[in-house]
C-alpha positions in Angstrom: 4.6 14.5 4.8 6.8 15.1 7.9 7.0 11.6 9.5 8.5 13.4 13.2 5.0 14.4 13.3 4.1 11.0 14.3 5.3 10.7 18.2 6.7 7.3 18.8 4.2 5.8 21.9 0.5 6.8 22.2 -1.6 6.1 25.2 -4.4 5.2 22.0 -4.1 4.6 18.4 -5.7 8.0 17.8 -2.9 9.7 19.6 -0.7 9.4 16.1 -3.2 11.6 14.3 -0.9 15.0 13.0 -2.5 18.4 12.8 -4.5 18.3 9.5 -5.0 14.6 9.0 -7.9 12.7 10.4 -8.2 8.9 10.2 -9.6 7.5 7.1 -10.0 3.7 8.1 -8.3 1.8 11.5 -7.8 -2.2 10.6 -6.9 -4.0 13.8 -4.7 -7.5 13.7 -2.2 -9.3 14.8 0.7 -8.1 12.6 3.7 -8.9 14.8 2.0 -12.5 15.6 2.6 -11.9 19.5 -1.0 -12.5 20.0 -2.0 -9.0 20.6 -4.1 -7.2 18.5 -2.5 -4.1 16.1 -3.7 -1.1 14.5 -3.2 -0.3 10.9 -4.2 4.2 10.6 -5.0 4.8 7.3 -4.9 8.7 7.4 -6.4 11.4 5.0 -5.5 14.7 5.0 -8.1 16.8 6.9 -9.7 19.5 4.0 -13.3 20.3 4.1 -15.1 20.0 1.1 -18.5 20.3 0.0 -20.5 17.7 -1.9 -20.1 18.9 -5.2 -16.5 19.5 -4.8 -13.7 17.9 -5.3 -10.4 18.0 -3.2 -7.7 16.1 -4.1 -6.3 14.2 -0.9 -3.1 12.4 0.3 -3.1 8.9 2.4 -0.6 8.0 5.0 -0.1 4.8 6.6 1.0 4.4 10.1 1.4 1.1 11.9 0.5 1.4 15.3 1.9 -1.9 17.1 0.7 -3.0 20.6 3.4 -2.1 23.2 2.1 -4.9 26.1 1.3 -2.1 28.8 -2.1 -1.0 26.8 -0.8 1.5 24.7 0.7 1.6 21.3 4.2 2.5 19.9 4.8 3.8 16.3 6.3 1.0 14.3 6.3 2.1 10.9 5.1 5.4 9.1 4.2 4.4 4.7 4.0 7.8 3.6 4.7 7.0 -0.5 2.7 3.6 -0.5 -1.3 4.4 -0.4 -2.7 6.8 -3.9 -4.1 9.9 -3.1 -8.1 10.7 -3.9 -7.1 11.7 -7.4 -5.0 9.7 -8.2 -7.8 7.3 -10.0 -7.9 9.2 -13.2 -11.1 8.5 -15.5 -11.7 5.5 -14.1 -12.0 7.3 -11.3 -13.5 10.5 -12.2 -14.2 12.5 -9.4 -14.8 9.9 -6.9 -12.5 9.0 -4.6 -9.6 7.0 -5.3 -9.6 3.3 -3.3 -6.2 2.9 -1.2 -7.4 -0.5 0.3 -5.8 -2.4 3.2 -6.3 -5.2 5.1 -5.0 -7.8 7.7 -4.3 -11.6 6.0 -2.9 -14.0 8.2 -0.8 -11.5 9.6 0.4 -10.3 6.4 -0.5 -6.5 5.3 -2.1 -6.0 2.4 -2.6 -3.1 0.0 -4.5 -2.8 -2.9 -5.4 0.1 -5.8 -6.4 0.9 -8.6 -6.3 3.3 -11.4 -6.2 4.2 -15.5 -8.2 5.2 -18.2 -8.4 2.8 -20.5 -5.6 1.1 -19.3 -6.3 0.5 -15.8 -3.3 -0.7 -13.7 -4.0 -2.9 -10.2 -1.6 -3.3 -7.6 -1.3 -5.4 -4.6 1.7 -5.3 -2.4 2.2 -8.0 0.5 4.1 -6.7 4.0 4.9 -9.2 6.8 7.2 -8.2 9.9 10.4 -9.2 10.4 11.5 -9.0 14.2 15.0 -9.4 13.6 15.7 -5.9 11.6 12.0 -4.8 13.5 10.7 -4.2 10.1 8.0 -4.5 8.0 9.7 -6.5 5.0 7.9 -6.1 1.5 7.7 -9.8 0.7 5.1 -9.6 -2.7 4.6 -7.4 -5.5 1.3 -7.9 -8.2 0.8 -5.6 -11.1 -1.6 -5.9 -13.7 -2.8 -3.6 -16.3 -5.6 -4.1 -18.6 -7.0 -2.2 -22.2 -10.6 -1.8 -21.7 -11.4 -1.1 -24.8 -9.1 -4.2 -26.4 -9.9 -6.4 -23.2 -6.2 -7.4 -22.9 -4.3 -8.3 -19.8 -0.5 -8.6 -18.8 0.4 -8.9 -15.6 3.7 -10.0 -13.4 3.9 -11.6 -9.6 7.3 -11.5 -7.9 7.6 -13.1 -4.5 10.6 -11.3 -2.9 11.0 -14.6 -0.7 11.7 -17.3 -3.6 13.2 -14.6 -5.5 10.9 -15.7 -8.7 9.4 -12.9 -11.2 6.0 -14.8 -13.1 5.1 -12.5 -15.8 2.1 -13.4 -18.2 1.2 -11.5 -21.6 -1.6 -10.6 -23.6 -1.9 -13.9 -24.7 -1.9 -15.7 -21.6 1.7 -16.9 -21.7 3.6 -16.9 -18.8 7.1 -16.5 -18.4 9.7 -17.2 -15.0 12.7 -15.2 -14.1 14.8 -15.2 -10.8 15.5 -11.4 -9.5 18.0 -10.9 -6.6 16.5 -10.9 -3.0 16.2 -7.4 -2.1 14.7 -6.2 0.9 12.6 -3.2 1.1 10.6 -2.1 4.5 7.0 -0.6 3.7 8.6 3.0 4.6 10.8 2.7 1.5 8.5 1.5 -0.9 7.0 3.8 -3.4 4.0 2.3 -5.1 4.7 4.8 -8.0 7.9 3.8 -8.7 7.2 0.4 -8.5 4.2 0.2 -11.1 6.3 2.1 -13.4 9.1 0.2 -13.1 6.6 -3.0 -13.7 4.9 -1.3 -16.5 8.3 -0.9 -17.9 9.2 -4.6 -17.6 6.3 -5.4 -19.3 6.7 -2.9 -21.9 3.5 -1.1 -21.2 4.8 2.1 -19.7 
């Protein structure tokens, strides 16, 4: 995905809509907690299909903050973070994969899922921090289950506290302190992370 294809003001949030993308899903909040209302453009790429066809699909998502004056300026462009349509594998078949986001308390949130018979969920938490002007990844949940076994482990790290909780098959749960790294939603790649969480867990 070329990100300069995103301009950096719009007079509307539909004016940060490249050439052969259309927009999926808008979710409007507060995300900078000035009081005025955001945009959140989750954005599909634009390829016809028919209804008994399936076309595979990448997400993109663009944070389209408020500027004061009407419009809207481009504050942040997640081009690694949402799954694309395929990427649901048989849980999945061939409908769509979810890429789901929302607005908590000013805090962005996405959500997926995927597998076989393992099927991983994954949750990440954004909320924006105005003095880098970023949007600072501040939670990470991953879970993966065996369907057929109906077994569970799972981990939480809150990138705040610095704490890792991480919970087995048999329920036991285990804390670990990890260094404070910040990441900003353009650098996170929600691959990466699950198989670096699937890893941990030794489930990878």
């Amino acid at each position: 995905f070329d990100r300069e294809s995103i301009p950096a003001t719009a007079a509307k949030a539909e004016g940060f809509v490249p050439k052969g993308w259309k927009i999926e899903e808008q979710i409007k909040g507060d995300v900078t907690a000035d009081g005025v209302s955001d945009v959140l453009l989750k954005l599909i790429e634009d390829k016809p299909k028919k209804d008994d066809e399936f076309v595979d699909r990448n997400r993109v998502l663009v944070i389209a903050v408020a500027d004061g004056n009407g419009g809207f300026r481009n504050a942040a462009v997640a081009d690694k973070l949402l799954q694309c349509t395929s990427c649901g594998g048989a849980f999945y078949g061939v409908v769509d994969a979810p890429a789901n986001v929302s607005i908590e308390k000013g805090v962005i949130v996405v959500n997926q899922d995927h597998g076989s018979r393992w099927v991983s969920d994954i949750t990440f938490k954004f909320r924006y921090d105005e003095q880098p002007n970023m949007f600072i990844l501040i939670g990470f949940d991953y879970s993966t289950r065996d369907r057929a076994e109906a077994s569970v482990v799972s981990e939480s790290i809150n990138y705040l506290t610095g704490k890792r909780i991480a919970t087995n098959s048999k329920g036991k749960k285990t804390t670990a302190t990890i260094a404070k790294k910040r990441w900003s939603i353009e650098e996170v790649d929600s691959e990466e992370f699950e198989s670096a969480a699937a890893k941990r867990l030794g489930v990878d």
